[in-house]
C-alpha positions as CSV (number, residue, x, y, z in Angstrom):
1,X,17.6,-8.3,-0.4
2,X,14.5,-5.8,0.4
3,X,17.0,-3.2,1.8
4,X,18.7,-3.8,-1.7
5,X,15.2,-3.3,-3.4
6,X,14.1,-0.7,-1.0
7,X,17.7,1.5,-2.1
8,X,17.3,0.5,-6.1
9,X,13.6,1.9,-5.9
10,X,15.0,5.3,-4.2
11,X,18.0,5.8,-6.5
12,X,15.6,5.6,-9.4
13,X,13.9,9.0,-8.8
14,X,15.3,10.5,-11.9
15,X,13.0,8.5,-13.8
16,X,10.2,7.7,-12.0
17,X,9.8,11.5,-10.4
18,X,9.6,12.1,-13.9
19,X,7.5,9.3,-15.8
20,X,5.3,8.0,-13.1
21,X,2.4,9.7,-11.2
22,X,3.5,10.9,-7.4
23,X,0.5,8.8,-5.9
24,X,1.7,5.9,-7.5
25,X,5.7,6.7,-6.5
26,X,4.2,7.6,-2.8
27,X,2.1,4.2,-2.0
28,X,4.9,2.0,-3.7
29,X,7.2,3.2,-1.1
30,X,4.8,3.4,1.9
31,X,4.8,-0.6,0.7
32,X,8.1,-1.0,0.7
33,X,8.5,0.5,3.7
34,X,5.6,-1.1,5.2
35,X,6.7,-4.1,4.4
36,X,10.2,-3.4,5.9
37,X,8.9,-2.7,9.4
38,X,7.0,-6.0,9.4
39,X,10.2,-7.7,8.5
40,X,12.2,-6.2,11.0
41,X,9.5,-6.6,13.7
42,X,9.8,-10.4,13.1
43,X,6.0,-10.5,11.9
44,X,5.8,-12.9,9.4
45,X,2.1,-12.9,8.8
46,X,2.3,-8.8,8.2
47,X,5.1,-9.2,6.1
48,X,3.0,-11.7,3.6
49,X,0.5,-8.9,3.4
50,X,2.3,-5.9,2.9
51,X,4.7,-8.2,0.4
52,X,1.4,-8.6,-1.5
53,X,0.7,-5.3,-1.1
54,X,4.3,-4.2,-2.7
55,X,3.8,-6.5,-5.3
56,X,0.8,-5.1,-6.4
57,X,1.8,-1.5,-6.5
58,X,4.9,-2.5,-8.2
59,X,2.9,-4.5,-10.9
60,X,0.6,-1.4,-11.1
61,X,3.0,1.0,-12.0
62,X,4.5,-2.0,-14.4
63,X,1.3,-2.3,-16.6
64,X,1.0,1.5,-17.0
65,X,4.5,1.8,-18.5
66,X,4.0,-0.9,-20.9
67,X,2.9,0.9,-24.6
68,X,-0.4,0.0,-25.5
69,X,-2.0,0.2,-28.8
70,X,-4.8,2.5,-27.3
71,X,-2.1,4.7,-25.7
72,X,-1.2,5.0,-29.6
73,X,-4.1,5.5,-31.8
């Protein structure tokens, strides 16, 4: 399943190269990769935090794509 994500997230660099900020692109897949070593290592407890921390870039990037009425007027 987070190979699966890991591989969705990468094939989708003809949008987000394009629409999203390279910081943003760069620390979501540090996460995700982050996150992948602690699975593989067998570390649950780092793999809650660097979950977390995936989530959070993920839902980052998320709210800045979402049209805002201030991104309007």
């Amino acid at each position: 399943m987070l190979r699966g994500a890991i591989k969705l997230w990468m094939s989708s660099d003809g949008y987000t190269h394009i629409f999203i900020r390279h910081p943003e692109i760069d620390s979501a897949t540090d996460a995700f990769y982050e996150l992948l070593s602690d699975v593989d290592a067998g570390d649950g407890k780092a793999a809650g935090g660097a979950f977390d921390k995936a989530e959070a870039h993920l839902s980052s990037i998320a709210s800045m794509e979402h049209i805002k009425i201030g991104s309007i007027l």
